[in-house]
C-alpha positions as CSV (number, residue, x, y, z in Angstrom):
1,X,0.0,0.0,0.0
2,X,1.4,3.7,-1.0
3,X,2.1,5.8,1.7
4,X,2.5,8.7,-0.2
5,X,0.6,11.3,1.7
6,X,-0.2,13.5,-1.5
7,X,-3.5,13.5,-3.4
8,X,-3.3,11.8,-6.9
9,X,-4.4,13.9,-9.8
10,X,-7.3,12.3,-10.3
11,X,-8.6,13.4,-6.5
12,X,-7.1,17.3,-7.4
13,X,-8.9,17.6,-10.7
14,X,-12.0,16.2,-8.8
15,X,-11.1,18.9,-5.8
16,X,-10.9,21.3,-8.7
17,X,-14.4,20.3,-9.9
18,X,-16.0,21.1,-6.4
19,X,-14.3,24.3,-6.1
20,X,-15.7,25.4,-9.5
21,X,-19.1,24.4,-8.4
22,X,-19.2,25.9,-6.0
23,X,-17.5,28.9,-7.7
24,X,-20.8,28.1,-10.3
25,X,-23.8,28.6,-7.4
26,X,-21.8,32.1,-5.8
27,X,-21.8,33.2,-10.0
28,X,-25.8,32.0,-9.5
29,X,-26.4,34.3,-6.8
30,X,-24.2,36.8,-7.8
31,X,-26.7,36.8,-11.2
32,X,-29.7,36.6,-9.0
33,X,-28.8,39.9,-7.1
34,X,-27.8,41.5,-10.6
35,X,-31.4,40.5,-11.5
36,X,-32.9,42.6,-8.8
37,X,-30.2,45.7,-9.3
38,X,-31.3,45.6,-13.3
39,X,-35.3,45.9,-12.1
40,X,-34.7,48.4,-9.1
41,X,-32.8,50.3,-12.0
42,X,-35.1,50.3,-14.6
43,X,-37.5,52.3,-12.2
44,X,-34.8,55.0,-11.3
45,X,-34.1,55.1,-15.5
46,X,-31.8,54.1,-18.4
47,X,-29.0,56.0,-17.0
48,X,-28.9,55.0,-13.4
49,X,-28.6,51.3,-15.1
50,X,-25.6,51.4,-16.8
51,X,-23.9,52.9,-13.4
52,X,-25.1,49.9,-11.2
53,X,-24.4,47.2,-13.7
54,X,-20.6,48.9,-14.2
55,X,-20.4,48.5,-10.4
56,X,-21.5,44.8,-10.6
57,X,-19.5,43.9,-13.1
58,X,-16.2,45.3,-11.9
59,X,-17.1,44.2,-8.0
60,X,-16.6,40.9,-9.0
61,X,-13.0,41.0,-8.2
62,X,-10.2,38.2,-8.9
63,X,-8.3,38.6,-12.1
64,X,-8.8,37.7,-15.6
65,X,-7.7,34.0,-15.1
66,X,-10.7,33.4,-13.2
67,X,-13.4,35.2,-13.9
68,X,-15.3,34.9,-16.6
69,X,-15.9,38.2,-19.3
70,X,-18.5,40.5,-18.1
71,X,-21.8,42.2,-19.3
72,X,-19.9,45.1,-20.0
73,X,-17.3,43.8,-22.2
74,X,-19.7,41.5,-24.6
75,X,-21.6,45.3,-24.8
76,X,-18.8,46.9,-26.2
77,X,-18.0,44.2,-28.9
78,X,-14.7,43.7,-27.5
79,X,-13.4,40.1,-27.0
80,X,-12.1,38.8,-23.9
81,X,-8.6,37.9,-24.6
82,X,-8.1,38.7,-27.7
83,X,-5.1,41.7,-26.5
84,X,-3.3,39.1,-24.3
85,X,-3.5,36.3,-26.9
86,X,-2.1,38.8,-29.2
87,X,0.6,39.3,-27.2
88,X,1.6,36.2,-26.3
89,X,1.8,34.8,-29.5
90,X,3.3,37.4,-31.4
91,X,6.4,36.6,-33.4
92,X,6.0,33.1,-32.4
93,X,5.7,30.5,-35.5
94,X,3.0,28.4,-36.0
95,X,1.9,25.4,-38.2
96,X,-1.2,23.1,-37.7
97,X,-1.3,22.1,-34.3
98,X,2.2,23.2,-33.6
99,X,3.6,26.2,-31.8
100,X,7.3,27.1,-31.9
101,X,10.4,25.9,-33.5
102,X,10.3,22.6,-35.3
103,X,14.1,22.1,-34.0
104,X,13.4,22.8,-30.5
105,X,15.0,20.3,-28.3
106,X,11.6,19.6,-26.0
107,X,8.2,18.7,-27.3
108,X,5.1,19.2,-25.3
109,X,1.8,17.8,-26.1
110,X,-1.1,19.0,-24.6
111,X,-4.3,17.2,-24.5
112,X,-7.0,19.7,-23.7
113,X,-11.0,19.4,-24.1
114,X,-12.3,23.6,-25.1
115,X,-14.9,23.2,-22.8
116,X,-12.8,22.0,-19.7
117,X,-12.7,24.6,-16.8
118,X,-9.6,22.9,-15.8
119,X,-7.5,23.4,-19.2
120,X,-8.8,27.0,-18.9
121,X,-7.0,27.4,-15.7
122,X,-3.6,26.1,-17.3
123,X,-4.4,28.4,-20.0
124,X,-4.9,31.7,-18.8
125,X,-2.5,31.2,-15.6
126,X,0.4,29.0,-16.4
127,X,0.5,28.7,-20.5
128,X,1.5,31.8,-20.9
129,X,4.2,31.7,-18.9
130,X,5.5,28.5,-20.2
131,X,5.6,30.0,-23.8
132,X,7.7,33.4,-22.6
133,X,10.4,31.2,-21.1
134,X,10.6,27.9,-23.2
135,X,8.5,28.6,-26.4
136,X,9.8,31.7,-27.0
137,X,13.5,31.2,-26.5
138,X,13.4,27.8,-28.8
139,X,13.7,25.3,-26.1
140,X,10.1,23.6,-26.3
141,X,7.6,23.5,-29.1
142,X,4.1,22.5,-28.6
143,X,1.3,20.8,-29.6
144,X,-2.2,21.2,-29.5
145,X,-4.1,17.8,-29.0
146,X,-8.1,18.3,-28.8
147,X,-9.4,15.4,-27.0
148,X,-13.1,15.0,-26.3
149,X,-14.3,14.3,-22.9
150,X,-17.0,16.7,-22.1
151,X,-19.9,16.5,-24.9
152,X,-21.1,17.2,-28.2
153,X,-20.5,21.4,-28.1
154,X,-16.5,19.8,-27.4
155,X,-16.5,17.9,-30.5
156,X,-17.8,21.5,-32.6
157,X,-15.7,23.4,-30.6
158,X,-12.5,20.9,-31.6
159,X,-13.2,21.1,-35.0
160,X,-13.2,24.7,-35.6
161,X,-9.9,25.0,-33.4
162,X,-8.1,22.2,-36.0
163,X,-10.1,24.5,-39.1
164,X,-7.9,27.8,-37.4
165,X,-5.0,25.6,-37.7
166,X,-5.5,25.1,-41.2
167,X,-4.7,29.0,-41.3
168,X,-1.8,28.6,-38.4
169,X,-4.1,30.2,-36.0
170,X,-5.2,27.3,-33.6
171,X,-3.1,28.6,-30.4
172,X,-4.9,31.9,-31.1
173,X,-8.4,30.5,-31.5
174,X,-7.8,28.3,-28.2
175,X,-7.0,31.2,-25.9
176,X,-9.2,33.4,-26.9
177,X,-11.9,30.6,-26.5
178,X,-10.9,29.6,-22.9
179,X,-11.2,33.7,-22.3
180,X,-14.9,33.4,-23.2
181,X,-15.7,29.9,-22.0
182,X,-19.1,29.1,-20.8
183,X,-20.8,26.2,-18.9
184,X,-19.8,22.9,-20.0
185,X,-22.7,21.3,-22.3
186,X,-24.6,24.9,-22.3
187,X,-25.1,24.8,-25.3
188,X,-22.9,28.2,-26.3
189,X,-20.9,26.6,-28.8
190,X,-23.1,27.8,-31.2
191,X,-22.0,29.5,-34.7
192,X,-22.0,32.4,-33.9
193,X,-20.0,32.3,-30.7
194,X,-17.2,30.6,-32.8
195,X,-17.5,32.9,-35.7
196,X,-16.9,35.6,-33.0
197,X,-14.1,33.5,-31.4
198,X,-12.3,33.1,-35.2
199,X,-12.7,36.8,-36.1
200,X,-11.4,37.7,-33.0
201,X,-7.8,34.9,-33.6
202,X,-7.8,36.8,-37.2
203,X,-8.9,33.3,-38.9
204,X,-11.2,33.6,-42.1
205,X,-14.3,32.4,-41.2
206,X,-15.7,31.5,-44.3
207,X,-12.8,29.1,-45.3
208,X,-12.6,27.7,-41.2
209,X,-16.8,26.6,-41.8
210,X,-15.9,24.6,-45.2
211,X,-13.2,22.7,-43.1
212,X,-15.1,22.4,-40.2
213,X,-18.0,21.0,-42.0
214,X,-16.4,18.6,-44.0
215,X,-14.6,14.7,-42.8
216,X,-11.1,15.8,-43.0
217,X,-11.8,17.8,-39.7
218,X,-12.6,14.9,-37.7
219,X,-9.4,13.5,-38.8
220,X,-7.0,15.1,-35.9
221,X,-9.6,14.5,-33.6
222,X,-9.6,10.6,-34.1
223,X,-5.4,10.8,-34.3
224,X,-5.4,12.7,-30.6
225,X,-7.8,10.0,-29.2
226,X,-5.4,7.1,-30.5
227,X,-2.2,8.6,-29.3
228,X,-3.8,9.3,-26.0
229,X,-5.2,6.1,-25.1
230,X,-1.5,5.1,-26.1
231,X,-0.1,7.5,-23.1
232,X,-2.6,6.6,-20.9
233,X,-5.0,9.7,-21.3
234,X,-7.7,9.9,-19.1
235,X,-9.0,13.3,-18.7
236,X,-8.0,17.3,-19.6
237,X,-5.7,18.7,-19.1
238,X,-3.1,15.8,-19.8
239,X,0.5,17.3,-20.1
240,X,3.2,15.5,-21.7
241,X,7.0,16.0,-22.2
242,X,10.2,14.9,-23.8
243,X,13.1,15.1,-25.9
244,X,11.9,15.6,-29.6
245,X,12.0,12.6,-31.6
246,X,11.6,10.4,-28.1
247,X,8.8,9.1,-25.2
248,X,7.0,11.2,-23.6
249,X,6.2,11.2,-19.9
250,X,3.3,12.7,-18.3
251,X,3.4,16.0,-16.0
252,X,2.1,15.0,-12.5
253,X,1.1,18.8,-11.7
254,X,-1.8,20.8,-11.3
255,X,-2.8,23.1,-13.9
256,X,-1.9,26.3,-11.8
257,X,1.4,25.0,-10.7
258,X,3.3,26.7,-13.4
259,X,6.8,25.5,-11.4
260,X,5.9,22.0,-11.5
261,X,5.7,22.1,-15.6
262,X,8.8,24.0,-15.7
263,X,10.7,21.5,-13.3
264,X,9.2,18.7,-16.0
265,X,10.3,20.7,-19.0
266,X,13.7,21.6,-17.0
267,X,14.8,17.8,-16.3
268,X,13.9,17.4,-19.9
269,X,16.0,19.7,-21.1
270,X,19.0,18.3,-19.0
271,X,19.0,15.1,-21.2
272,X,18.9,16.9,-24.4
């Protein structure tokens, strides 16, 4: 019997779940007593309305990793993410499913499902750190596995993310996406939330539909599923690293623990 006194993964993502429940039913009250603000506000007029919803909006606290884009923004026409994915990306080359250079020492594989609140914490709080010191530099290029374990809106969601990387713009559509997230299985993942998401990553829309729409797009999609059940992939997010051209190994940390993946990625690097 292990003695090891630390959770397993599978008992953190599941701790990780809870806390996002729960995160779910404050979000429901916090709605419920925006509810009542926007009817006490119709009565005092149009004006007063935009002041009190501002107030809700930007009380929510926490930063951008966590919370999810507000009234405010979606009003405005501006898309959550869109500056930071920008920036993170910029100068950076990409091909397919592939970010960085090819001759980078390290690969890193990330299995991810676009509707997993868990690959949108890695995401937004330790991605982009991983790509200004490894990705960046030329140590570690990586690679963008969609693997479905949520529901159907995944599978749509997958398919337009492999049709932007038909146009080397997959990184771009995925971060953006995770900025505007909804509930899993909502049923948000609708055309137009994905035509937004695509305008946004600067991918053509009309070319990303044809691809999404047709069988070649459900291509990558059965590749990712076969190389993960090779490695062992359970559930999102599933890291894994090694040299390029040899095994990879899984990344036993949590998605926030941006020092664990760099450790992984470090001892990698070591070998190479």
């Amino acid at each position: 019997m292990s003695t090891d006194p630390r959770p397993s993964k599978q008992e953190r993502r599941e701790a990780a779940r809870r806390a996002r429940l729960e995160g779910e039913r404050s979000d429901a009250a916090a709605g419920l007593r925006r509810k009542r603000l926007r009817t006490l506000a119709a009565v005092l007029g149009a004006a007063a309305i935009l002041v009190v919803v501002a107030i809700v909006v930007s009380g929510g606290g926490g930063n951008s990793a966590n919370s999810r884009p507000g009234a405010a923004q979606k009003a405005t026409g501006a898309i959550p993410g869109q500056k930071e994915s920008r920036a993170m990306l910029a100068g950076i080359p990409q091909q397919g499913i592939y970010l960085g250079n090819p001759s980078a020492p390290v690969r890193l594989v990330e299995f991810a499902d676009l509707q997993c609140p868990i690959c949108r914490e890695y995401t937004l709080q330790t991605l982009p750190q991983l790509v200004q010191d490894y990705v960046r530099t030329g140590k570690v290029r990586m690679e963008f596995r969609s693997f479905i374990v949520i529901g159907d809106d995944s599978i749509t969601a997958a398919r337009a993310a492999e049709a932007a990387g038909k146009q080397n713009k997959l990184w771009n559509f995925a971060d953006i996406f995770y900025y505007n997230q909804g509930e899993e299985n909502a049923g948000y993942v609708t055309t137009q939330f994905i035509h937004r998401i695509e305008k946004a990553a600067g991918v053509d829309v009309a070319k990303a539909d044809a691809y999404a729409a047709s069988d070649a797009s459900k291509e990558p999609l059965s590749t990712a599923n076969t190389m993960g059940n090779r490695y062992g992939v359970t559930g999102t997010p599933t890291i894994l690293v090694g040299k390029r051209g040899g095994e990879l190994t899984q990344v036993d940390a949590d998605p926030t623990d941006a020092a664990g993946f760099k450790s992984a990625i470090d001892g990698v690097l070591g070998q190479a």
